[in-house]
C-alpha positions as CSV (number, residue, x, y, z in Angstrom):
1,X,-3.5,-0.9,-13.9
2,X,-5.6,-3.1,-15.5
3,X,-8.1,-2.8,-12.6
4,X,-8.1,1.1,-13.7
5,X,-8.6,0.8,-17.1
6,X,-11.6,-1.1,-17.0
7,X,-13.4,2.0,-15.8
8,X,-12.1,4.1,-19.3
9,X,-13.0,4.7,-22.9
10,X,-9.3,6.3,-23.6
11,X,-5.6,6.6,-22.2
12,X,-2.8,9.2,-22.5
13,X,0.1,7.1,-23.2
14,X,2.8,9.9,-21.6
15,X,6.5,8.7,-22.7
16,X,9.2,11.1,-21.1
17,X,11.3,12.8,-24.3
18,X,14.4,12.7,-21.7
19,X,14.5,8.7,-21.4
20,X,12.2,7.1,-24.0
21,X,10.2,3.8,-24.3
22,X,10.9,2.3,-20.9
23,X,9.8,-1.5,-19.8
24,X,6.5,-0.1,-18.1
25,X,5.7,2.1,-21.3
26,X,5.3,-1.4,-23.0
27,X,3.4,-2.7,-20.0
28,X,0.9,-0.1,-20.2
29,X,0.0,-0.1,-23.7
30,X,-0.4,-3.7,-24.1
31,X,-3.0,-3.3,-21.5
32,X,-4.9,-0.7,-22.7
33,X,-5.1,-2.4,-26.0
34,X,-6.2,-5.8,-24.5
35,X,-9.3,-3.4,-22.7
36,X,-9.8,-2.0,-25.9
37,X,-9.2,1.5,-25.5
38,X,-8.2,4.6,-27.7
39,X,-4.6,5.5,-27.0
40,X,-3.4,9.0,-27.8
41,X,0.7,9.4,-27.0
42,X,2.3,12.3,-25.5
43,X,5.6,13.5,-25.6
44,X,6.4,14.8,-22.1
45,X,9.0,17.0,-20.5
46,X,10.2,18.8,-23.6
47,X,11.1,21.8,-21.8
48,X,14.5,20.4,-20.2
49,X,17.4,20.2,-21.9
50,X,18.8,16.4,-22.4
51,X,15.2,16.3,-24.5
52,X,15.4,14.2,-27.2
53,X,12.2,14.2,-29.0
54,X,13.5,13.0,-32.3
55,X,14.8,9.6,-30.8
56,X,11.4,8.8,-28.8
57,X,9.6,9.4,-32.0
58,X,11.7,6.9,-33.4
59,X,11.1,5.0,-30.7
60,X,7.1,5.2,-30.7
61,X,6.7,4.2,-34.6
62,X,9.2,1.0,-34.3
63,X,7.8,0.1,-31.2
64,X,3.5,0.9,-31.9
65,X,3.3,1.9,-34.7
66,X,2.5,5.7,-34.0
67,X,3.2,7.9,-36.6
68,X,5.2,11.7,-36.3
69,X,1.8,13.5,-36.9
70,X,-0.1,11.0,-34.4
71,X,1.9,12.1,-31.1
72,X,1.1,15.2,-28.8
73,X,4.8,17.4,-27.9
74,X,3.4,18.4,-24.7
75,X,5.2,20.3,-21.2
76,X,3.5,20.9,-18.0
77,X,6.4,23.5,-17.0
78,X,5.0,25.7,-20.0
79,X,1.9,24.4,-20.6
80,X,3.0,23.4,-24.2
81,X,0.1,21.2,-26.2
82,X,-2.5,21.0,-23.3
83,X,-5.3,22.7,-25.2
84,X,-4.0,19.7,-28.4
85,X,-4.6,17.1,-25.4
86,X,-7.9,18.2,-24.8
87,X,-8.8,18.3,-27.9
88,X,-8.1,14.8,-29.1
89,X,-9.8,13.5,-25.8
90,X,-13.0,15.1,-27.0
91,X,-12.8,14.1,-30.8
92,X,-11.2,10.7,-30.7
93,X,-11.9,8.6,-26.9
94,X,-15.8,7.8,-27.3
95,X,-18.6,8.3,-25.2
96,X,-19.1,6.0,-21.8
97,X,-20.8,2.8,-23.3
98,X,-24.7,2.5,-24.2
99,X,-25.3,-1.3,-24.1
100,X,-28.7,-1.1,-22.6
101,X,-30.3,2.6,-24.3
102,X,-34.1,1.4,-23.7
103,X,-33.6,-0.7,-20.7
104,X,-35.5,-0.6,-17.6
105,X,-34.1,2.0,-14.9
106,X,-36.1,0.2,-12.8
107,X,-34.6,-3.2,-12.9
108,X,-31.2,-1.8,-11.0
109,X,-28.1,-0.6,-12.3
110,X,-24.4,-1.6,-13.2
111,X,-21.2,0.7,-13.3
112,X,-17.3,0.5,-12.5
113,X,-16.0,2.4,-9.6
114,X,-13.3,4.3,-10.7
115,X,-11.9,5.8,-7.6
116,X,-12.3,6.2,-3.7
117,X,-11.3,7.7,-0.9
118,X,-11.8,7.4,2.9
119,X,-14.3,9.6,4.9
120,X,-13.9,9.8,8.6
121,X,-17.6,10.0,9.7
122,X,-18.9,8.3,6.3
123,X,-16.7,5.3,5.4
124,X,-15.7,4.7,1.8
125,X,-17.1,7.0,-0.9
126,X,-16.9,5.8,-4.4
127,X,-16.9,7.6,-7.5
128,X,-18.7,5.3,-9.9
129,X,-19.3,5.5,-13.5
130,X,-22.9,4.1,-14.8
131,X,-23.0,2.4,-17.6
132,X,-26.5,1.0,-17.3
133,X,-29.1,2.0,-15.0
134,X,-29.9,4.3,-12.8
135,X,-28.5,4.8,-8.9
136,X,-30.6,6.5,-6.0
137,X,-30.8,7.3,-2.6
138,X,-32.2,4.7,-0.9
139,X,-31.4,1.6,-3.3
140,X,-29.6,-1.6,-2.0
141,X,-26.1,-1.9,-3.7
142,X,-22.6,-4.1,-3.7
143,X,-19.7,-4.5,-5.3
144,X,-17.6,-7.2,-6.9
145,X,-15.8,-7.8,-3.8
146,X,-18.6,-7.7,-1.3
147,X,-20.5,-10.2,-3.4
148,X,-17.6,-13.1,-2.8
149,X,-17.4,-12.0,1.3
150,X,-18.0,-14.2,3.3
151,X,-20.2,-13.9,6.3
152,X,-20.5,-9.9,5.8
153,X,-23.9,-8.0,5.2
154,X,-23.5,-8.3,1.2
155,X,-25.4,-4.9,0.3
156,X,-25.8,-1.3,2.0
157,X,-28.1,1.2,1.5
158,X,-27.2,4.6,-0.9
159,X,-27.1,7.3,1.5
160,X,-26.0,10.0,-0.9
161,X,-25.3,10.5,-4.4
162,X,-23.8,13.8,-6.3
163,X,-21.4,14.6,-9.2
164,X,-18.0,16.5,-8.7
165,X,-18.7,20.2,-10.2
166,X,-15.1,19.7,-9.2
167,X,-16.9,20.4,-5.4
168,X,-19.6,17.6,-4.5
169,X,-22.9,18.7,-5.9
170,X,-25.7,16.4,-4.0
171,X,-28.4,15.3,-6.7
172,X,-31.7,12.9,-6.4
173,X,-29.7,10.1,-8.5
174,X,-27.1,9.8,-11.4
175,X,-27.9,7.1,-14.7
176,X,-26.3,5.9,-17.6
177,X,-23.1,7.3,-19.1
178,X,-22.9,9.6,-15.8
179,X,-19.4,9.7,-13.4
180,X,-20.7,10.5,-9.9
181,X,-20.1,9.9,-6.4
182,X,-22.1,7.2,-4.2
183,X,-22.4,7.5,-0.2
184,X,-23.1,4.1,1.2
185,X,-21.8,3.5,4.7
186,X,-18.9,1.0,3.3
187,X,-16.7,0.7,6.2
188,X,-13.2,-1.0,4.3
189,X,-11.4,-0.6,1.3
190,X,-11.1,-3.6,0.7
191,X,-15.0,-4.4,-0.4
192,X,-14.6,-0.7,-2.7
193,X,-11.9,-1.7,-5.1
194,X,-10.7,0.6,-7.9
195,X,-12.5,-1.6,-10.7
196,X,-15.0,-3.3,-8.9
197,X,-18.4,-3.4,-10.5
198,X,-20.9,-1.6,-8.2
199,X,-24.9,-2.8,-9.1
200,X,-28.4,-2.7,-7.5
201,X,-31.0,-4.5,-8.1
202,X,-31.7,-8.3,-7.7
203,X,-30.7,-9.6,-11.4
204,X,-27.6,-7.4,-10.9
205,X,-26.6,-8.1,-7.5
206,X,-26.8,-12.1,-7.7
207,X,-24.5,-11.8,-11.3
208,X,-22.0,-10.0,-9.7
209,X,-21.0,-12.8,-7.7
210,X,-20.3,-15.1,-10.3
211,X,-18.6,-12.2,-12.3
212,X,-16.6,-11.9,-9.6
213,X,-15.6,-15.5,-9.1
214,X,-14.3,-15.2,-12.8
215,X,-12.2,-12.1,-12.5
216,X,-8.3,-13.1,-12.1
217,X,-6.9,-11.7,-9.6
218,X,-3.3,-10.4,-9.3
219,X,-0.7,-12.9,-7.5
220,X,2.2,-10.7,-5.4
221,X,5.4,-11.9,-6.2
222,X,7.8,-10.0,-3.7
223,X,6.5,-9.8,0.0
224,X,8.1,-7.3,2.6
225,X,7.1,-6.8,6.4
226,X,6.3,-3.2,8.0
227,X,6.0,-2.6,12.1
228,X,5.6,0.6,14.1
229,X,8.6,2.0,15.6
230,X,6.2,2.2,18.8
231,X,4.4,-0.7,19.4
232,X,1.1,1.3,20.5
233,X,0.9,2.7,16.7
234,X,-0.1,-1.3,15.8
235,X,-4.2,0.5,14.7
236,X,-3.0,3.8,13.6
237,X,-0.9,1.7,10.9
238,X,-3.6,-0.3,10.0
239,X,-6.1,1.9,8.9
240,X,-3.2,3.5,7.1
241,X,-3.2,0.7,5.4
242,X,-6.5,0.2,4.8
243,X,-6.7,3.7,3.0
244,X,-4.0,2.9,1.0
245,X,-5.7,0.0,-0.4
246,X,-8.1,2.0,-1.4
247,X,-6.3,2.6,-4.6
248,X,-4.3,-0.1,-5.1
249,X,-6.0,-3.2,-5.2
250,X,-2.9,-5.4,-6.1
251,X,-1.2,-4.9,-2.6
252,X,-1.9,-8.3,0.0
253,X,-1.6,-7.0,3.4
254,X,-1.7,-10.1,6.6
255,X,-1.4,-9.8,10.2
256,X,2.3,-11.2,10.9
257,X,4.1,-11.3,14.6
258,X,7.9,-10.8,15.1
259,X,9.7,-11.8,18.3
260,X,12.0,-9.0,17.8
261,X,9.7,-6.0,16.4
262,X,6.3,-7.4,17.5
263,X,2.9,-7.3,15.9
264,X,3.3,-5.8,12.1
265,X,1.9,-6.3,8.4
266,X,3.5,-8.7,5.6
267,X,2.6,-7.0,2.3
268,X,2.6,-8.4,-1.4
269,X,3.7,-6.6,-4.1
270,X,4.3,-7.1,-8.1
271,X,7.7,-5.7,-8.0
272,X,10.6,-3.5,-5.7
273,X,9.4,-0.3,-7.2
274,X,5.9,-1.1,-6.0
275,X,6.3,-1.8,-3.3
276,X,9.6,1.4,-2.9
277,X,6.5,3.7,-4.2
278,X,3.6,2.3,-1.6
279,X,6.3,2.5,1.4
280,X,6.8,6.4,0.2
281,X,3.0,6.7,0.4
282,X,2.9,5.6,3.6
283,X,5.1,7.5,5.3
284,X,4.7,11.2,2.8
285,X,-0.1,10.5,2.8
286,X,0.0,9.0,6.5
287,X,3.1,10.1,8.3
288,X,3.8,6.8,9.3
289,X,7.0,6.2,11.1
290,X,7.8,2.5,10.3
291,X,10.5,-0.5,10.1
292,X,10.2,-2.2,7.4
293,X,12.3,-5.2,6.2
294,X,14.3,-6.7,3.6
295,X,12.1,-7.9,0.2
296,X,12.0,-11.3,-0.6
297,X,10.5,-13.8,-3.0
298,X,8.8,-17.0,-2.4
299,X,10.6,-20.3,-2.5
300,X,9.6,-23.5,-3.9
301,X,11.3,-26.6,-2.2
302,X,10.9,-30.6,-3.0
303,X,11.3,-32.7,0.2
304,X,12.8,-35.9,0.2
305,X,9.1,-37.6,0.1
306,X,8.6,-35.4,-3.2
307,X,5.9,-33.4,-1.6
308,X,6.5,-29.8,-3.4
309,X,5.9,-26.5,-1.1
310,X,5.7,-22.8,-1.2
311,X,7.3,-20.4,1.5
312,X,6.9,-16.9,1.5
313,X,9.8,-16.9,3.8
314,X,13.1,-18.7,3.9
315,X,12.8,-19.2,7.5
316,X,9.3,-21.7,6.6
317,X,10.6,-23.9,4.5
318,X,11.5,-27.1,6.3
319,X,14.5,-28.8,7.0
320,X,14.5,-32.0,4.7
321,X,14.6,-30.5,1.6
322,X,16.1,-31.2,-1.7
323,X,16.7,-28.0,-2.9
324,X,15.5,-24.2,-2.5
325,X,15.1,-22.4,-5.2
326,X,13.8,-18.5,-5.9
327,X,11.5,-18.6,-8.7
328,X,10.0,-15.5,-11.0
329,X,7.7,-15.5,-14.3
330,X,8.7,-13.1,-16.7
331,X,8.1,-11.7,-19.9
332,X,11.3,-10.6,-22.6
């Protein structure tokens, strides 16, 4: 999420009027407010009957502060306050940022790739917003991630770049305050992250590796394995896999051998629904027919020399220990 919202000016914060202020709907706003962004609240779902509008109202003054007259009533089904949404997007989210208005085009340019998908015959296409600069055909690029890779070609070569009219409309370049698409040969996901900062030029390129070094990175705290029911599926899975991670940077994904299922994945995750909803992607996006196992968290043990370790796995702590202990950091 936080990854995501680098890449925006504003954020719909949608709280369903069947169920209220939920644990995530606090998550959510506390990081759009940390990245500084306008939030505009929506009620949602107020078509059904168990909605209860006048209790999530409640709930959204006593919990941020939002007053009756500051929240959208809103409903998909009927199309209820969707021309109000649109509205308040255009009058109260800013424009895409200006730092640089007089600055040399020439010198390169900076943006945040805000999504990107997988293209059989050419690789990863981003869609990037500018925020300073100018992009082209022809100029060298990277991203956050491909500036930290090791022993990989650190820059490509902009094969194509266009803007979404919603269908791809090929142009000569796209500059500052633009969202467009980039074509660069990228083979994985995993150097095109949702969030990534994308530059050219050499001033931009050499400070996106220490930029990069800087940027925390999230730590999984429940791992799960998944095989193929059929053993020959091993490379179909893993480019799967790899398209998945396309848009969900958060997700750790390592080669892992069972003596009983064979050659699989052991995947990271922040939590069981995240891990629940990237398993349903998997299998509903990629009709993958899988096995996957039990969750688990990782252990922390203390031998009997007082050496402390990690294990991902039950089955890696030792057998000298003092203790085994499941541990979690959380937030009430």
């Amino acid at each position: 999420v936080k990854r995501s919202l680098k890449a925006c000016q504003g954020a719909l914060l949608l709280v369903d009027s069947t169920q209220g202020v939920q644990a995530q709907t606090f998550a959510n706003f506390s990081c759009a407010k940390e990245s500084g962004l306008v939030v505009i609240p929506c009620l949602t779902k107020l078509d059904l009957p168990a909605s209860d509008p006048d209790m999530v109202l409640k709930q959204l003054e006593v919990s941020f502060g939002f007053h009756e007259d500051q929240v959208i009533w809103t409903s998909a089904k009927t199309g209820e306050g969707v021309d109000e949404i649109f509205e308040k997007i255009v009058n109260e989210i800013p424009c895409p940022p200006n730092e640089k208005a007089n600055n040399n085009e020439d010198e390169g340019c900076r943006g945040i790739i805000i999504d990107s998908w997988h293209d059989t015959y050419r690789g990863v296409i981003c869609l990037v917003s500018i925020h300073e600069g100018r992009i082209r055909v022809g100029d060298a690029i990277t991203t956050s991630s491909l500036s930290t890779a090791k022993g990989k070609d650190n820059t490509y070569e902009v094969q194509e770049v266009g803007i979404l009219t919603p269908t791809p409309l090929k142009t000569n370049s796209i500059g500052q305050g633009q969202v467009g698409y980039v074509v660069s040969g990228i083979k994985s996901g995993k150097d095109a992250k949702v969030g990534d900062i994308i530059g050219s030029g050499k001033k931009i390129i050499k400070s996106l590796a220490v930029e990069a070094e800087s940027q925390p990175n999230s730590k999984p705290v429940l791992f799960a394995s998944v095989y193929p029911t059929d053993s020959e599926d091993l490379e179909e899975l893993r480019r799967s896999l790899d398209k998945l991670l396309l848009n969900d940077a958060s997700v750790t994904v390592q080669v892992e051998s069972s003596g009983a299922l064979g050659q699989g994945f052991r995947c990271g995750f922040l939590g069981k629904l995240h891990m629940e909803v990237f398993f349903q992607r998997l299998e509903d996006e990629h009709d993958a027919s899988t096995i996957s196992t039990a969750p688990s968290v990782p252990y922390f043990a203390i031998l009997k020399n007082g050496e402390r370790v990690v294990a991902e796995k039950a089955s890696e702590l030792p057998d000298k220990i003092t203790g085994k202990v499941p541990f979690s950091h959380l937030t009430l």
